[in-house]
C-alpha positions as CSV (number, residue, x, y, z in Angstrom):
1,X,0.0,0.0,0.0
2,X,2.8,2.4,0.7
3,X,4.2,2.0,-2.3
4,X,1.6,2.5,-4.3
5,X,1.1,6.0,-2.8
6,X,4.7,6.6,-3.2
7,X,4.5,6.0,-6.9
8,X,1.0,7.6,-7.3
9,X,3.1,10.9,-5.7
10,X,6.1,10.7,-7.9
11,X,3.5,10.3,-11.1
12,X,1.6,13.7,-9.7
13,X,5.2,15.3,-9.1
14,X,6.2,14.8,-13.0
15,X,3.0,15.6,-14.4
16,X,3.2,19.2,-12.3
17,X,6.4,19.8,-12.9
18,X,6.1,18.8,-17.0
19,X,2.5,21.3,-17.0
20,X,4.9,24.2,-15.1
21,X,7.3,24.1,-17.6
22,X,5.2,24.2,-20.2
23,X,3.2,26.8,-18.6
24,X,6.3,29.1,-18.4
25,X,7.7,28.4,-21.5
26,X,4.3,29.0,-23.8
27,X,4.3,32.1,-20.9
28,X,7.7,33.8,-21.7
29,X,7.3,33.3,-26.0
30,X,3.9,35.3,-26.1
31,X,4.9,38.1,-23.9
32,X,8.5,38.0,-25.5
33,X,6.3,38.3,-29.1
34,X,3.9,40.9,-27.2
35,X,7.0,43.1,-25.8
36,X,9.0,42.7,-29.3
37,X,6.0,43.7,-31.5
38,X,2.9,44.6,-30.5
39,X,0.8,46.2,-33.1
40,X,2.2,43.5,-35.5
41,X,0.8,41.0,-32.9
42,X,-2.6,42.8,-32.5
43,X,-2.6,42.9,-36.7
44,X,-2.1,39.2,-37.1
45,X,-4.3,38.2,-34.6
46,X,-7.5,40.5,-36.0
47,X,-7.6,40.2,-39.7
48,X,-10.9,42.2,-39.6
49,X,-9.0,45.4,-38.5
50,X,-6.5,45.4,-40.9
51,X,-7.7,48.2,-42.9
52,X,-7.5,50.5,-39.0
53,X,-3.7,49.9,-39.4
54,X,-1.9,52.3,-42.0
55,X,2.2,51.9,-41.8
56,X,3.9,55.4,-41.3
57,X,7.9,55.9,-41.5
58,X,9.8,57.9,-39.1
59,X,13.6,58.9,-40.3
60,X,15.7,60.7,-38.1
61,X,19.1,62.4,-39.2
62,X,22.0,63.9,-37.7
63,X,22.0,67.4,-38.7
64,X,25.6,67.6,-38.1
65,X,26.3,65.0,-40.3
66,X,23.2,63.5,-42.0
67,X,23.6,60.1,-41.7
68,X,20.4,58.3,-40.5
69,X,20.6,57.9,-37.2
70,X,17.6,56.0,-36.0
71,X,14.2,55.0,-38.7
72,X,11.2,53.5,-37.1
73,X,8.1,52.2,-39.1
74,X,5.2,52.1,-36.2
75,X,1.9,51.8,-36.9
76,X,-1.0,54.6,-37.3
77,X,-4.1,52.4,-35.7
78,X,-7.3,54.5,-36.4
79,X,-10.4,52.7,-34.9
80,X,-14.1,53.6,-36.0
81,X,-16.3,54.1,-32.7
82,X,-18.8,51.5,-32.7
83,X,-22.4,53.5,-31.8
């Protein structure tokens, strides 16, 4: 009887440790893809907004010596209010 429960605890011991790791692993992709990229994340995952999203440029140059210094292409989100 004893060992039954010993080997019923070590198969409830794996299966929680295997569904932790898991847990953290599926946790720390999405909110690496979230932190990395969010609008592209928000675009992907609603294909019925895609026309709300309009891709804008942004170039910065160094007026001393106008070489681009940093260019950013965010996203312009314009949502229609639902009534």
């Amino acid at each position: 009887m004893n060992d039954k429960l010993k080997t019923i605890l070590v198969i409830v011991l794996v299966v929680a440790l295997g569904t932790l790791a898991v847990n953290q692993t599926l946790g720390f992709y999405y909110k690496s893809q979230f932190l990395q990229s969010p609008c592209d994340l928000c675009r992907n995952l609603n294909p019925l907004l895609d026309e709300c999203f309009k891709a804008e440029s942004t170039v910065i140059i160094d007026a001393m010596t106008g070489e681009i210094v940093n260019e950013k292409n965010p996203y312009n989100i314009t949502l229609p209010f639902i009534e």
